[in-house]
N, C-alpha and C positions, 0 to 999 in steps of 0.2 A: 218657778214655784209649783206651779200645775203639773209639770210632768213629774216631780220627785214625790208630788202624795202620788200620784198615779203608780208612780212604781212604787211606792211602800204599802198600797193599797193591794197593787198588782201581785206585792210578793206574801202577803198576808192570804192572800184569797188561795194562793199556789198552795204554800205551806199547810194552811186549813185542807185541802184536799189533799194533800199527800199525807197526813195526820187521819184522814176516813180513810184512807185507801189502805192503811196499815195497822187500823184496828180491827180487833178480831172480837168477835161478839162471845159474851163470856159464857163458859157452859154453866157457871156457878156465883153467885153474887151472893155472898154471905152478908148478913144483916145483924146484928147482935146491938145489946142495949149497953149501956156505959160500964155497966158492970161487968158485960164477960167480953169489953172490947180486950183485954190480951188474951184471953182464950178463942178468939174468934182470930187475931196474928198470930199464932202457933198455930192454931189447924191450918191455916191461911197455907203457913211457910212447909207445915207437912206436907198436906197436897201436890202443891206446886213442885215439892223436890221428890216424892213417889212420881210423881204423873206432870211431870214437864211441857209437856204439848197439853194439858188441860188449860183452856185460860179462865180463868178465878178471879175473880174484882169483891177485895175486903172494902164494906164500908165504911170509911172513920169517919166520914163528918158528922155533921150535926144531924137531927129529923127526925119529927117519929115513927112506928113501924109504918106507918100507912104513906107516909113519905120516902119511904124509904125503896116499900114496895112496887108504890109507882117507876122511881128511878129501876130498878129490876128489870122493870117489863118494859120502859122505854128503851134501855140497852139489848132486849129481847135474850135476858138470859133463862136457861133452859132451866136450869136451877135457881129457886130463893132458899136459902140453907137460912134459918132463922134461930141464933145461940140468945137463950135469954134465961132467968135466975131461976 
């Protein structure tokens, strides 16, 4: 029983590092309010297909701006692009 959490534990821990090891810190984190969240997925999808090698992180979840902007700057993006009414 000990050795199979160990290796699901072991392969959790793996997986987690190869998940950092292959994210790229976004040049842009767009923030937008509920209201212009589908104008904020169109510019998202323009970007990304003009400038493919940019990485861009849409925010959809929940938070407000200052929640929002925290998460920005803990992923250390270079841009907060902020769509609101």
């Amino acid at each position: 029983m000990h050795a199979s959490v160990f290796s699901t534990q072991h392969n959790r821990q793996a997986q987690k590092r190869t998940n950092q090891q292959t994210f790229k810190t976004p040049a842009i984190y767009v923030i937008s309010s509920s209201a212009q969240r589908e104008v904020a997925l169109l510019l998202a999808e323009q970007v990304r297909t003009a400038l493919p090698e940019l990485a861009l992180i849409n925010h959809c979840g929940p938070g407000n701006l200052k929640s929002q902007l925290r998460r920005a700057d803990k992923l250390a993006a270079q841009v907060a692009l902020i769509l609101d009414e």
